[in-house]
C-alpha positions in Angstrom: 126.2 192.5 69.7 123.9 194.6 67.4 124.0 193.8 63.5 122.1 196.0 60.7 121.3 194.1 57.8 121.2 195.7 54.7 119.0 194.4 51.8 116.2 194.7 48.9 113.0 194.6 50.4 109.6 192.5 49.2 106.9 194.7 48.2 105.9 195.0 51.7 109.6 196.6 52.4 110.6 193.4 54.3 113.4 191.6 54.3 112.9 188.5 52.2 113.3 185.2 52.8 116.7 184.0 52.8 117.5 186.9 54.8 114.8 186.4 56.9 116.0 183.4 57.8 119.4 184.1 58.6 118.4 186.8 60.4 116.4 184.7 62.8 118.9 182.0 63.4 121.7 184.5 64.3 119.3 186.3 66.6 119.1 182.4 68.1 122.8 182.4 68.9 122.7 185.6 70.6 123.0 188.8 67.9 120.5 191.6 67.9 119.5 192.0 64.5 117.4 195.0 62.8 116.9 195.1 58.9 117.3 198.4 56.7 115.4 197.1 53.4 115.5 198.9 50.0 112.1 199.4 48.2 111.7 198.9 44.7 114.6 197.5 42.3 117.3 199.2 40.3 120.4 200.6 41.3 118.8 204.5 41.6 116.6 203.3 44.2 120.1 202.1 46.6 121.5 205.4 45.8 118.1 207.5 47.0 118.4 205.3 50.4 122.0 206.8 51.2 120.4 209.3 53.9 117.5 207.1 55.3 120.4 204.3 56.1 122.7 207.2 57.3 120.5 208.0 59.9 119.2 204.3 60.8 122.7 204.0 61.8 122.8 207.0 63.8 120.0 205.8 65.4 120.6 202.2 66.1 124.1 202.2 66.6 125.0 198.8 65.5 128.7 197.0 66.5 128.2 195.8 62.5 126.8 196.5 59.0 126.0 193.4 56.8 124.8 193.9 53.3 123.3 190.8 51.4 124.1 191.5 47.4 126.5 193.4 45.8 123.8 196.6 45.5 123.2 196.6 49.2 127.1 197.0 49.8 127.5 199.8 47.6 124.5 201.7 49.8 125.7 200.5 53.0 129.8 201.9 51.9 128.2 205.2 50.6 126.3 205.8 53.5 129.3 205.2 55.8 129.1 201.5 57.2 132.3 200.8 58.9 132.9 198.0 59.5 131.2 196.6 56.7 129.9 193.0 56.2 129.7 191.8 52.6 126.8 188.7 51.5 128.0 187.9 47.8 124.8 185.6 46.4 124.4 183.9 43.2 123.6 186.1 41.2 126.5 188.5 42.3 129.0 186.4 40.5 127.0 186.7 37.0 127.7 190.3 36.9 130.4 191.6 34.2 132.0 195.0 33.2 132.1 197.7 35.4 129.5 196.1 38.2 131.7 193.3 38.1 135.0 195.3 38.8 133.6 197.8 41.4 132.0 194.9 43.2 135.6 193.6 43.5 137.2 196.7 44.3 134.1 197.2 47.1 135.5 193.7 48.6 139.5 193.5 48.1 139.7 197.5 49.7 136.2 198.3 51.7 134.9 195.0 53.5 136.2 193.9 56.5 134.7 190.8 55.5 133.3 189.2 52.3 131.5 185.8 52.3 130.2 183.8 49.4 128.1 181.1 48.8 130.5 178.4 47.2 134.2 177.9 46.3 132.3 178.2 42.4 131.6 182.3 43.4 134.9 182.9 45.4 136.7 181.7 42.2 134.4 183.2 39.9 134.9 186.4 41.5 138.0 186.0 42.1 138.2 186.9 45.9 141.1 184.9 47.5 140.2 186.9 51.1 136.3 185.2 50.6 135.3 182.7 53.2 132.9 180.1 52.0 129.3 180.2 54.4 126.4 178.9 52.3 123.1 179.9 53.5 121.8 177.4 56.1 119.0 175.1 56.3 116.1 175.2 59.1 115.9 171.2 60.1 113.5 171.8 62.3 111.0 173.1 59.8 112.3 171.4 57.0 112.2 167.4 57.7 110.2 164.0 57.0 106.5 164.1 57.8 104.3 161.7 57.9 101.9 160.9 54.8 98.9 161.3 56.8 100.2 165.1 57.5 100.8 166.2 54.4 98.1 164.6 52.3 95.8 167.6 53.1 98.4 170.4 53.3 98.8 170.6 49.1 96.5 170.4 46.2 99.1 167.5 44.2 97.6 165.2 42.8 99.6 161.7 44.6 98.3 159.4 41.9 101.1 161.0 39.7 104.7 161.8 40.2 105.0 164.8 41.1 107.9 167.3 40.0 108.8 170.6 41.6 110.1 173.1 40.4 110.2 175.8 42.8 110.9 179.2 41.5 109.6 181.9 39.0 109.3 180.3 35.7 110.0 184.0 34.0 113.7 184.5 35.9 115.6 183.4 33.1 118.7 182.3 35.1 116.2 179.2 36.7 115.8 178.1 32.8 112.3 177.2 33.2 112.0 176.1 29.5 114.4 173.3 30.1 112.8 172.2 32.9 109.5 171.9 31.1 110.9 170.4 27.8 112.9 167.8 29.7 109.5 166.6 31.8 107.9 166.5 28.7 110.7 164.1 27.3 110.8 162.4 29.9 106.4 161.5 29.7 107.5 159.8 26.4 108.5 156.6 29.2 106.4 157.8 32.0 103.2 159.5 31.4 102.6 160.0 35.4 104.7 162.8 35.3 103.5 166.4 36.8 105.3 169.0 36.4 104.3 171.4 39.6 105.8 175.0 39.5 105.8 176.7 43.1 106.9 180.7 42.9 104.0 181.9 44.9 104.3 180.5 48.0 105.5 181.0 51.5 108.5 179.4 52.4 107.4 177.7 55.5 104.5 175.6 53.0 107.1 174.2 51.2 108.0 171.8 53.5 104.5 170.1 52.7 105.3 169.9 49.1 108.8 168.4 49.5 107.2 165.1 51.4 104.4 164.8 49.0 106.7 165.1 45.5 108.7 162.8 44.0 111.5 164.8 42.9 112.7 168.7 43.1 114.2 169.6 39.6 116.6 172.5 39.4 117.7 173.6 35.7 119.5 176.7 36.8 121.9 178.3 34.6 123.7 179.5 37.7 123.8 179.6 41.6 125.3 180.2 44.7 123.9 177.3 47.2 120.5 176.5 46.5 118.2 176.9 49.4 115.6 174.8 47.8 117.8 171.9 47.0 119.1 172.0 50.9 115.7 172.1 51.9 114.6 169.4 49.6 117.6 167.4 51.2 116.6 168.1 54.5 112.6 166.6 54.0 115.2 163.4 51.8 113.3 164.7 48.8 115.2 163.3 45.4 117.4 166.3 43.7 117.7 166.2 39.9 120.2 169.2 39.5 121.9 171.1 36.5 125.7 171.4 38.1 126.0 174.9 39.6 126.8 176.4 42.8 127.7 174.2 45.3 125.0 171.4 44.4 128.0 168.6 43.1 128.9 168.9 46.7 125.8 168.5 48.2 124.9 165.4 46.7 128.1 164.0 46.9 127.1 160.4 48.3 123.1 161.5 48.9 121.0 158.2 47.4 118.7 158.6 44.4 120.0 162.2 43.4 121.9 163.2 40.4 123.7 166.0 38.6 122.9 166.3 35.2 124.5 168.1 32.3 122.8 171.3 31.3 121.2 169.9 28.0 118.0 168.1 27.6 118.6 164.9 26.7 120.2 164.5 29.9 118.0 165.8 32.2 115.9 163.4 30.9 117.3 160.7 31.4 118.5 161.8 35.1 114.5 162.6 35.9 113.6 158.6 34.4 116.1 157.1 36.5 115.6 158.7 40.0 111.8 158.1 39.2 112.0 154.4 38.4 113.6 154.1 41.3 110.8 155.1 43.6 112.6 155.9 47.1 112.8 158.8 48.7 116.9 159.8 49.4 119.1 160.2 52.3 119.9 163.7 52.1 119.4 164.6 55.8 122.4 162.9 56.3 124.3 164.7 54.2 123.1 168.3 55.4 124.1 167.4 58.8 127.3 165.8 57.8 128.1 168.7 55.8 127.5 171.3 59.5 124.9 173.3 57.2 122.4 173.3 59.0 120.7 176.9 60.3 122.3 176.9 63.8 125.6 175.4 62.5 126.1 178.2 59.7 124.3 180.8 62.3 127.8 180.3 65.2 130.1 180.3 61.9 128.6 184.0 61.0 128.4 184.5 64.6 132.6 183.9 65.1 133.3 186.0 62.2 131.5 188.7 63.8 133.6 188.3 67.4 136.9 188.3 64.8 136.2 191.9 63.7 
């Protein structure tokens, strides 16, 4: 089976990351998969792409079209994608007034198939024909290591306890500011705290800073399903998350991680208490218990694919 994936490109007009990734686990289970990436940002530059993605279709002739983001879909429906694949992320269910009704309309009467992140999205957006596939983890990357392999691999300074917060401090949906006021409350009771912000960084080094840190702190104003909390949960790195997406799920039962209300005072008080506690938390467990896992979620997308 051939699949062309549809999505925003990096600034070298690759696919990014949490494409990337699914990409390579469902070429794992079997699918040939090419990517058709938009370069640059805005709506305009989707609508220019119409004939380039006409013809990559001509040319590669692929059994299925599967656009990641709301944007994407309207390219790949204008440019004649049949049958068309929808990826709803996080941000997708943010959207209001007319983006937010044509991105229903694209789904309810042009996708064959819509999948979202979380029940949150699907009832957000209100899509009743939405299946629920988060994003899956890569537990062979992501996992425990050894101190004595990771001591070298970052610059953190393991005299203190160390905080991630892994994202770009200027996307204001990530709330960066509460993140840093809340640390900063929080050194009132524990001046080892570090606040470490990652946003620069390949994905496959992060698994060195989740079994050096103490914590991964996620202040999000909204999400789908977190990649970086699965893949903090997958190296049993201690989550301190705001309650979006899917995340209450996750944790659900996961040792030394909390959900906190989205004010300061109480991520705070959640970042004291996992700290004090000083253990690292079960939440490999969890992300196999839970079948999200890369290959698991890869032979879920894969079956979907065989329905249509």
């Amino acid at each position: 089976m051939k699949v062309l994936f549809v999505c925003s490109g990096d600034r070298f007009c690759a696919p990014k990351t949490v494409v990337r990734n699914q990409g390579l686990s469902l070429e794992r289970v079997g699918i040939t998969i090419e990517y058709f990436c938009v370069n640059g940002s805005g709506i305009l530059n989707y609508f220019k792409a119409i004939p380039q993605l006409k013809r990559k279709i001509i040319t590669f002739k692929p059994d299925i079209i599967h656009a990641h983001y709301s944007y994407s879909g309207f390219l790949a429906f204008f440019a004649g994608a049949r049958p068309l694949v929808m990826s709803l992320m996080g941000s997708d269910a943010m959207k209001k007034g007319v983006l937010r009704f044509l991105t229903r309309q694209l789904s309810i009467r042009y996708s064959k198939l819509t999948i979202v992140k979380s029940i949150d999205m699907k009832q957000r957006l209100n899509l009743p024909n939405a299946i629920v596939i988060p994003n899956g983890v890569d537990t062979e990357l992501f996992k425990p290591i050894d101190r004595g392999e990771f001591i070298k691999k970052t610059s953190l300074d393991l005299s203190k306890k160390n905080i991630l917060f892994v994202s770009d401090p200027s996307r204001v949906g990530k709330n960066y500011s509460l993140a840093e006021e809340a640390v900063k409350m929080a050194k009132e009771n524990n001046r080892k705290l570090n606040l470490v912000v990652l946003s620069n960084i390949l994905n496959s080094d992060l698994v060195w800073y989740y079994n050096s840190a103490d914590m991964l702190l996620l202040t999000s104003k909204w999400e789908g399903s977190p990649n970086v909390v699965k893949e903090a949960m997958s190296c049993n790195l201690p989550v301190v998350s705001t309650d979006v997406g899917d995340v209450r799920e996750l944790l659900i039962g996961v040792e030394n991680s909390m959900i906190c209300q989205d004010n300061l005072s109480d991520v705070s008080r959640c970042i004291c208490e996992t700290i004090t506690k000083e253990k690292r938390s079960d939440g490999r467990n969890r992300i196999f218990q839970l079948c999200i896992d890369s290959n698991a979620i890869a032979i879920k997308i894969k079956n979907e694919y065989l329905k249509l």
